[in-house]
C-alpha positions, 0 to 999 in steps of 0.5 A, a space after each residue: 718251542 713254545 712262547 712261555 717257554 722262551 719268555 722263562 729262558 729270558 725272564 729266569 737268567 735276568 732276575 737272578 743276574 739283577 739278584 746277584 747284582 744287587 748283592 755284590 754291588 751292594 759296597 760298590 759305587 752306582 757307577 761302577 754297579 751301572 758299568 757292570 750291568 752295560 758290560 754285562 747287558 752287551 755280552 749277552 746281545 753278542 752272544 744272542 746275535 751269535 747263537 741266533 747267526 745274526 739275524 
């Protein structure tokens, strides 16, 4: 697979999950937009090292 490909399946996910972030976190404490984002961050390494057969 090529290189720009892989980096556009990482880049375009994470700037809409920052967009979508931003836009419900806006009534929201910081705290609680910074615990979203870890829980989320997390999921998406699990499931990474998941798909990937943890390697």
């Amino acid at each position: 697979m090529p290189a720009d490909l892989v980096r556009l399946e990482i880049i375009v996910p994470v700037l809409m999950y920052c967009a979508l972030l931003w836009w419900v976190g806006r009534g929201v404490s910081w705290t609680a937009r910074l615990a979203t984002a870890a829980v989320t961050l997390l999921l998406i390494i699990v499931v990474l090292l998941v798909e990937r057969g943890w390697r």
